[in-house]
Each structure stands twice: as C-alpha cells, then as structure tokens.
FIDRENDO-812888 format. One record per residue (C-alpha): x, y, z. Coordinates in steps of 0.1 Angstrom, whole numbers, padded with zeros to 4 digits, always signed. Layout:
N
XYZ/...
This chain:
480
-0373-0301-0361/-0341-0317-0368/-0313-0293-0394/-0320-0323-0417/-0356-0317-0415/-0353-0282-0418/-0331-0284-0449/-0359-0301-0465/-0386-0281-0458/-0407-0265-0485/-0400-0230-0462/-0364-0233-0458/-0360-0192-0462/-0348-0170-0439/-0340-0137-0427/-0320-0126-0397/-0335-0103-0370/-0333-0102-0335/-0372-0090-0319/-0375-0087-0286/-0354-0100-0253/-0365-0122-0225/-0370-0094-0200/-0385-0067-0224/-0418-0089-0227/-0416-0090-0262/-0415-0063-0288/-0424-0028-0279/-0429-0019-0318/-0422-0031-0350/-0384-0034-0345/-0382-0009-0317/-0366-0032-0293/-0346-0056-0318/-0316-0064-0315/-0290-0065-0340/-0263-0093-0343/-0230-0085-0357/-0197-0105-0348/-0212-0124-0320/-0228-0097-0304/-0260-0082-0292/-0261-0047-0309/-0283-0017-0304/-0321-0014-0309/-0334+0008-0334/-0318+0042-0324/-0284+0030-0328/-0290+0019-0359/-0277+0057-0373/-0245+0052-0361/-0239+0015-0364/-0214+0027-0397/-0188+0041-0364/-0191+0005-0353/-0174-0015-0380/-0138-0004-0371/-0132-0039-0357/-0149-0065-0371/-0141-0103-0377/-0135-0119-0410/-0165-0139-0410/-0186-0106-0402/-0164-0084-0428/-0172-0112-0457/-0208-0109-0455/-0209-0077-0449/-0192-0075-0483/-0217-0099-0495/-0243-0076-0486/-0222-0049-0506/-0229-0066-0538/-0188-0074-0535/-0179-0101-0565/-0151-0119-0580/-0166-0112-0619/-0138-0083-0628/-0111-0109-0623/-0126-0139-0642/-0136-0114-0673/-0180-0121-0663/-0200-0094-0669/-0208-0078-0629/-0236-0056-0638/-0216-0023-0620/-0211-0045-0588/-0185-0024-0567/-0149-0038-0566/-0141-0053-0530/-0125-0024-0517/-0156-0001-0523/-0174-0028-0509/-0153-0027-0478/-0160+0010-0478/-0202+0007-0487/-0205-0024-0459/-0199+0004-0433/-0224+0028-0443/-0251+0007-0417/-0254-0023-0435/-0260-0044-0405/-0266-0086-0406/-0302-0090-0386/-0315-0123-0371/-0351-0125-0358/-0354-0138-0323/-0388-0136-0306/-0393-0140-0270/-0405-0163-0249/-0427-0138-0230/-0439-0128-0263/-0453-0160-0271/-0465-0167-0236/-0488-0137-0239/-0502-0147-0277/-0509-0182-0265/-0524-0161-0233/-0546-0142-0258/-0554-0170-0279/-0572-0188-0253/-0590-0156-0239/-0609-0154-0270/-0646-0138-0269/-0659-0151-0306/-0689-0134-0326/-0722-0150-0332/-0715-0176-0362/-0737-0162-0397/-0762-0181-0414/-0759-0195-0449/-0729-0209-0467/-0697-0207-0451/-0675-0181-0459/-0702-0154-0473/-0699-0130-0447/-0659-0131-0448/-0641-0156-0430/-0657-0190-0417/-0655-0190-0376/-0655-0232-0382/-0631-0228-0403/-0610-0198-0380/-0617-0216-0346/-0598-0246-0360/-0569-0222-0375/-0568-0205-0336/-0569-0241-0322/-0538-0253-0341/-0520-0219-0336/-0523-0223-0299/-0517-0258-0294/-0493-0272-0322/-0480-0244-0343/-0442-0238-0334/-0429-0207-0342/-0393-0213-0332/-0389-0241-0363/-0404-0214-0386/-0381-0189-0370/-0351-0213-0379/-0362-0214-0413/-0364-0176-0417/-0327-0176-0400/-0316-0192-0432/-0313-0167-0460/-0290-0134-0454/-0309-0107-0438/-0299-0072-0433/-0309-0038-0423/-0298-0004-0432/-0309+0037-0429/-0317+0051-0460/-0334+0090-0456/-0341+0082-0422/-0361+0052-0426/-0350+0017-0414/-0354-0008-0444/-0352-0043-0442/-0340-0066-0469/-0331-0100-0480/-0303-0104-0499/-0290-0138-0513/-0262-0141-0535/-0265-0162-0567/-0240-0188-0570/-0223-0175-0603/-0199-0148-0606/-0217-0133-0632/-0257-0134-0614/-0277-0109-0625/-0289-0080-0595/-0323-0087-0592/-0348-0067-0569/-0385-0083-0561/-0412-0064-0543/-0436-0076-0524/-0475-0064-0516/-0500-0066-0495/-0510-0084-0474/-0481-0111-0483/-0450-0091-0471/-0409-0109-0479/-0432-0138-0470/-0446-0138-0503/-0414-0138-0521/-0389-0157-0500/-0403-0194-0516/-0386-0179-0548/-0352-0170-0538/-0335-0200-0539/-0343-0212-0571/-0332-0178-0582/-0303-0177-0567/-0293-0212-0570/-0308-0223-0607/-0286-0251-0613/-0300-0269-0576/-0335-0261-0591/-0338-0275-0621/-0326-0244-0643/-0290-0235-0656/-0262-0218-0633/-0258-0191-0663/-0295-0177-0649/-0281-0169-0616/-0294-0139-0599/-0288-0118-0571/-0316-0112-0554/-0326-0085-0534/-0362-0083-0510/-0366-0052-0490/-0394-0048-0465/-0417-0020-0478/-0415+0006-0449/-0444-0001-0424/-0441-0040-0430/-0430-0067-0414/-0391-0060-0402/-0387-0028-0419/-0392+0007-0397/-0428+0029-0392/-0426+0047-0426/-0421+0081-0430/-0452+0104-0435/-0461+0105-0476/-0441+0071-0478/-0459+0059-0512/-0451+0041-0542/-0434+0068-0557/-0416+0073-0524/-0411+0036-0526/-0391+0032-0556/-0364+0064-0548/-0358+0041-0515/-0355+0011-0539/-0330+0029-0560/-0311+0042-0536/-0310+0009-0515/-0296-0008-0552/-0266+0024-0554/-0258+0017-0519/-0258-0023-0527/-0234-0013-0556/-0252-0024-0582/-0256+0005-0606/-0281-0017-0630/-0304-0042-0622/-0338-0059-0631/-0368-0057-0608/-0400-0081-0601/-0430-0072-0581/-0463-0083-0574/-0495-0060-0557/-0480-0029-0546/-0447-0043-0556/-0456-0041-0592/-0468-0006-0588/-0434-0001-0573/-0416-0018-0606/-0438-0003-0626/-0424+0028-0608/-0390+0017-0613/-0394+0011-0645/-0407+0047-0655/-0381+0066-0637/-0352+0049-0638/-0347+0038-0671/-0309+0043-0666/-0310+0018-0640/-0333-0009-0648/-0326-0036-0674/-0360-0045-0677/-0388-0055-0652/-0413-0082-0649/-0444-0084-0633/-0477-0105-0632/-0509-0104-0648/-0513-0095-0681/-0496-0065-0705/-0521-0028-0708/-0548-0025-0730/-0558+0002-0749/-0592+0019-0738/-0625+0015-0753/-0658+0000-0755/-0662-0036-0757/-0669-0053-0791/-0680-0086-0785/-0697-0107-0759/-0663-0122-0750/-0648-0092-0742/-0684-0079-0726/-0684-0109-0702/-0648-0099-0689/-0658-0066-0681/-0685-0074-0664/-0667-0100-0638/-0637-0078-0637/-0668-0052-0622/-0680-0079-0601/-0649-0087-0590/-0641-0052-0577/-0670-0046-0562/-0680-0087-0539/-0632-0080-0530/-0620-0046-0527/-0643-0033-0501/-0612-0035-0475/-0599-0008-0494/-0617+0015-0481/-0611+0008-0446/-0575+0007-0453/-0572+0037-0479/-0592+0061-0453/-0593+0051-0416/-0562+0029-0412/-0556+0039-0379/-0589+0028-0365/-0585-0005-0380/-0551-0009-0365/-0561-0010-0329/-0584-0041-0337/-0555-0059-0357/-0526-0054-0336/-0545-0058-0304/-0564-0092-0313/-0547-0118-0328/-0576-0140-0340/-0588-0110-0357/-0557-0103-0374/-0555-0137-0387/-0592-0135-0398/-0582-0105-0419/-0550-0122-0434/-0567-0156-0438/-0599-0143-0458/-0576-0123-0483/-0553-0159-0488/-0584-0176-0499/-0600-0151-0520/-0565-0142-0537/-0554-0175-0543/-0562-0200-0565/-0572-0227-0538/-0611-0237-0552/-0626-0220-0522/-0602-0241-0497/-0571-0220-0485/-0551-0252-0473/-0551-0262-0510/-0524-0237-0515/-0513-0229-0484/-0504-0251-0448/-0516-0240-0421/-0481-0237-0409/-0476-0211-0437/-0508-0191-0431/-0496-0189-0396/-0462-0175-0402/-0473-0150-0425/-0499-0139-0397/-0472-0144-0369/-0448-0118-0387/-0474-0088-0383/-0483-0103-0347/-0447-0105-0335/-0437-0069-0356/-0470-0048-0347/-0472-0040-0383/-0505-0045-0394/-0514-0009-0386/-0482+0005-0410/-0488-0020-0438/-0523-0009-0441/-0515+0022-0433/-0496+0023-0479/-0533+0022-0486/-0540+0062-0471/-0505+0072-0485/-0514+0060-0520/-0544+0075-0518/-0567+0036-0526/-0595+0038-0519/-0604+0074-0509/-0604+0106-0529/-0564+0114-0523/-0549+0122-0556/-0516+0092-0566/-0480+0109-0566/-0468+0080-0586/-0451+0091-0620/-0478+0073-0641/-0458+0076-0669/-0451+0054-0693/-0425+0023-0684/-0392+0029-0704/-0379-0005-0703/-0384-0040-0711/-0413-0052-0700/-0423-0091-0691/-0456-0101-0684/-0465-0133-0662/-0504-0142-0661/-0513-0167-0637/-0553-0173-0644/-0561-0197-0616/-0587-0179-0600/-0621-0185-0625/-0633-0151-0612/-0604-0133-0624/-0597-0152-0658/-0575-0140-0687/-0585-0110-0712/-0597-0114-0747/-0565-0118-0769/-0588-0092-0787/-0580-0065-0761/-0545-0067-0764/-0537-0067-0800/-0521-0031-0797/-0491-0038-0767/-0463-0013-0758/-0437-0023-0781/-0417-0027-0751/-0433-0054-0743/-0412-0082-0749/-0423-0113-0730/-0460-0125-0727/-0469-0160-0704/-0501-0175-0695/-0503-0203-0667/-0534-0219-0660/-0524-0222-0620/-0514-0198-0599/-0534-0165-0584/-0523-0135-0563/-0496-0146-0545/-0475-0166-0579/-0441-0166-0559/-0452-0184-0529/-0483-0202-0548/-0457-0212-0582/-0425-0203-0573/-0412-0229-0602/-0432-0217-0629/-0424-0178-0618/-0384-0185-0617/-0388-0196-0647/-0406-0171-0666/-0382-0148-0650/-0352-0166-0661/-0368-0167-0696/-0376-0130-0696/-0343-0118-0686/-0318-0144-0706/-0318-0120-0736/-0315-0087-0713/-0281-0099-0693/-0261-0088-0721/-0267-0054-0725/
C-alpha cells in the first residue's frame, strides 16, 4: 500500500515494536526476542530492558525529543496554558532516562512463513447441524476467514499502520508495560489514560486516538485536545508475562505509577471491559490523581426487586444474556493454562475464539463484517498470534478471580470522582435499563449518554460518537 493509501486508511494507528529477527524464526515469547529501536539502532531484547536508563548517555536530538515527548515534556508553563502537573523539560530530560524506550513492531519473515505453513495444515472439525453460528463460531463462515488470512491478508501494510502512532516501553515493579502515547496537538491537552479489555487489547482503542489527540482534524475543537496514553495490560499483546496476582487492583497502582513516571501528576481515565474495572479502580483510589473518569454502559443502580414488567423483562434477558455468553469465563477464570496450549498453538482456533466474541459483542445484526473488515478481525487476531499472548490475556480472568470461586482484591469502594457514563445499546439482547432503575445515581455522576449504535467494543465500533462524549464529559473538568 502506497504512504498515501496508508494515510487514508480507516486503521492508520500505530505502535512501534520490534518482534522477532530473520534468523530467530520468529518470536520466542510475547516480546522475549524484540528488539528495541532507539537512535537508529537495534537494542536489547527483553532482559536489557532493566538497564536501558545507562543507555541514554548519548542519544541524538531526534531520539532525545521524543523521548521527552514520551515524558509528558510541554511548552504550556511558557505560554501561561494550564499543563495538568506536566514535568518542566528538564525533568523530562531526567524521567526519559528511567527506561522509557521508543518500540517498533517488526515481525519476521520466518514467522509468517510458518503461520501461512500452519494455516494450510489445517485438520477442521465435523461441521454442526442447524443454524449457523449456534454451536459458536460458523466453520463456513471461519474457513472463508482462514482462506483470506492465508492467501490475501498482508500483515506488513497493517504493521505500517501500527508503526504510525508513538509506541513505547518501560519497567515498572519488574514488569514490562507497553503503551501508546500520542501527544495532543495543543499546549494545554488534557493527560488522558484509556484501558482496554478483553479480548480487544490497544487494538480496541487505537481507532480513537487521533480524534483525541487531534480534535480540530476530526471535526471537534483544538481546546479538547488530549494526551492520550494506552498501556498494554500485562499479559497482552506487546506488554511482558504479568507478574503472579497481577489483577485489576494490581492494574491500576501500575497505571498510576506509569502516569507519575509520564509526569503527569493529574489526569482523566477511560476504559472499557476490564479497562473500566481498572478506571473504576482508578477512580476509587486515586482520587488525588484523577479528574474524573468515563466509562461505558450505563451509571449503578440501586438494588431491589423489580416493580414493573419493564423492568422484569430487563432482568430477565440481562439473565439470559449471562447465561447463552459468559460460559468462556469459566474456562478462562479457572484453567487458563489448559486453554492456552490450544490458542497459541493453532491459529485457526485462536481466531475462532477471537472471532465468536467480535460478533456476539458487537452490534453487527448477527454479521461480524458489518462492523468489522476482515482486515481488522485479522489484525486483532494476528497481535496474540505474533505475541503468544493469548495464554496471559486470559490468564486476568484466574487473577481476578471470574469465573471461579477466588475472592476480587479490587478496592470495591465507592468512585470518588466525576463520573461519565457512555451507553451504546446496539446489541437488542443487551438493551438499555428502565429509566425507573436509575432514578437514585451517585451524585457524582455528572454525565449520562445513550447511543442507539455501538456494542462492546464503542472505541473501535464508534470512535466518533465516543470522542465526543468524552470531549463533552471532560470540557467542564479541565479547569479544575
């Protein structure tokens, strides 16, 4: 694809990450054998990533500026803008060589030589009988998804477009966290942090960024600039294995401490899945820190029984609901590991996991390619293949304790900041609750939409509508 081409692509976000070389035969583990790219060089793999802060004594310009990008540096103090506790220059000089490192993904060509290899070797199940898609995900549909991945999909025009945004990695506690971070395009943009779930990893988010970062280019106002920050949950996609116990609660310390080490000493947060949990989390604890968050679905009700057969009805399809779509959390919330082996080592049934969850999340009418290319469903799948992480990200299931009898660490208490809700009730089965149910609402809650579009996934599935609603919600919350 030509850089024009690229430029205008619907997926022009990026990342930068070096996996694999063309003698190692690919990647060895999920960013065991990177590579990291600072200056015009090839840099250590994973285990030099501790002492990559002795390796910024020489550095050139281009290399020092974004590192000080990636510092949360800014210009704001000088023109009077407000900088949200953004570190002056010079401590940005100083946080860039704590192991902030620029990363650029690079697959190689072995790598893709043996999934193509694999992809053709396929042994596939007996087909089911009745309608397609009852037992979980269509083989027609899947053998045509395979086909395309083997024969037309290119992953080097995808991995282009994910060398487009700023990509970084850094040691925080021991673990090796991963993160986007794009600076908005005014001096006074607003730090904000967005968490992704599962199974949608940065991919979910990344559709989002530039309209955040870049409002004026995307039809909103320069004055809702952010800065936006996307870290890699440990255990997903570019980020390290995560650290026994590393849970929600675990989760958000890394979050804050990644923020601190950014420079900003207040920000907002967004999060959807596990990511809300996290900015939920966030929220809670961190009240010092956090301007407000925002995250979808709709604001907590208070408990009791239902009064009417509007709210009756709800209940009752929420129940259904749990019980026809969240039988994979048991697999994932006890036995991780034993569905890992099957995952990492097959990639048609990794995509047959990924794939089912896309269509049932989403608001596509039953057809996933209503929402999402197959170009995008095969990127999202490509980043476990390429990372071997589908065993870690599953593996946040067990260390949160979903679906088994393992009790949450999570704060659970009660979110100490302004809180924004976005409901996106495109999925029938998961419609909006009865105003009725909500009439008594934290009186922190200060921002309520509805959007008849949109399901699990809102930043990749409505990433105009969800920019902004969080431009809206955070307006009033830039001056304090």
């Amino acid at each position: 694809m030509a850089l024009e081409s690229i430029a205008r692509s619907p997926w022009n976000w990026l990342v930068r990450a070096r996996l694999g070389t063309e003698s190692d035969g690919g990647i060895n583990r999920h960013c065991a054998g990177a590579t990291f790219v600072e200056a015009g060089e090839r840099r250590g793999s994973q285990q030099g990533v501790a002492s990559m802060a002795d390796k910024h004594d020489k550095i050139d310009r281009r290399t020092h500026l974004k590192l000080m990008g990636a510092a949360g540096a800014a210009t704001a103090a000088s023109t009077g803008a407000m900088s949200w506790g953004v570190a002056s220059s010079a401590r940005a000089a100083i946080v860039a060589q704590r192991g902030i490192d620029p990363f650029e993904i690079h697959v190689s060509n072995d790598e893709l030589k043996d999934l193509r290899q694999r992809l053709a070797m396929t042994r596939w199940p007996a087909d089911t009988p009745g309608e397609a898609w009852a037992y979980g995900t269509d083989r027609a549909y899947l053998e045509g998804l395979i086909a395309y991945w083997r024969d037309q999909y290119d992953w080097r025009v995808h991995e282009a477009e994910l060398n487009a945004l700023d990509h970084y990695t850094t040691t925080i506690e021991g673990q090796l966290i991963h993160f986007v971070h794009q600076k908005g395009r005014a001096t006074s943009s607003l730090p904000l942090l967005m968490t992704h779930g599962w199974p949608g990893t940065i991919w979910e988010i990344l559709p989002s960024v530039r309209a955040l970062s870049d409002p004026a280019a995307h039809g909103g106002a320069a004055t809702d600039s952010f800065d936006v920050v996307v870290p890699s949950i440990p255990g997903f996609g570019f980020s390290g294995e995560p650290a026994e116990g590393t849970d929600v609660a675990r989760t958000a310390e890394l979050w804050a401490e990644l923020m601190e080490k950014l420079g900003y000493r207040r920000f907002g947060a967004y999060g959807s899945d596990w990511g809300a949990a996290v900015t939920r989390e966030l929220g809670a604890r961190f009240p010092d820190r956090l301007i407000g968050i925002h995250t979808p679905g709709r604001p907590p009700r208070k408990q009791r029984d239902p009064e009417t057969d509007q709210e009756r009805d709800y209940l009752e399809r929420t129940e259904l609901w749990s019980v026809d779509e969240t039988g994979y959390q048991r697999i994932q919330g006890t036995k991780p590991q034993t569905l890992a082996y099957g995952l990492t080592d097959s990639p048609v049934g990794l995509a047959a996991w990924i794939t089912e969850k896309l269509r049932s999340w989403s608001d596509c009418d039953g057809d996933v390619e209503k929402r999402f290319s197959r170009d995008q469903i095969l990127t999202l799948i490509s980043i476990y293949w390429h990372t071997r992480t589908i065993g870690t990200s599953v593996r946040y299931y067990h260390a949160n304790g979903l679906g088994s009898s393992r009790k949450w660490r999570g704060s659970r208490g009660p979110v100490r900041v302004p809180q924004g809700y976005a409901q996106f009730v495109g999925i029938p089965a998961r419609s909006r609750a009865p105003r009725s149910f909500l009439r008594e609402r934290p009186a922190n809650v200060t921002h309520w939409s509805v959007f008849e579009t949109g399901g699990h996934f809102p930043a990749i599935e409505e990433p105009q509508l969800l920019a902004g609603d969080l431009r809206k919600f955070f307006r009033p919350l830039r001056a304090q």
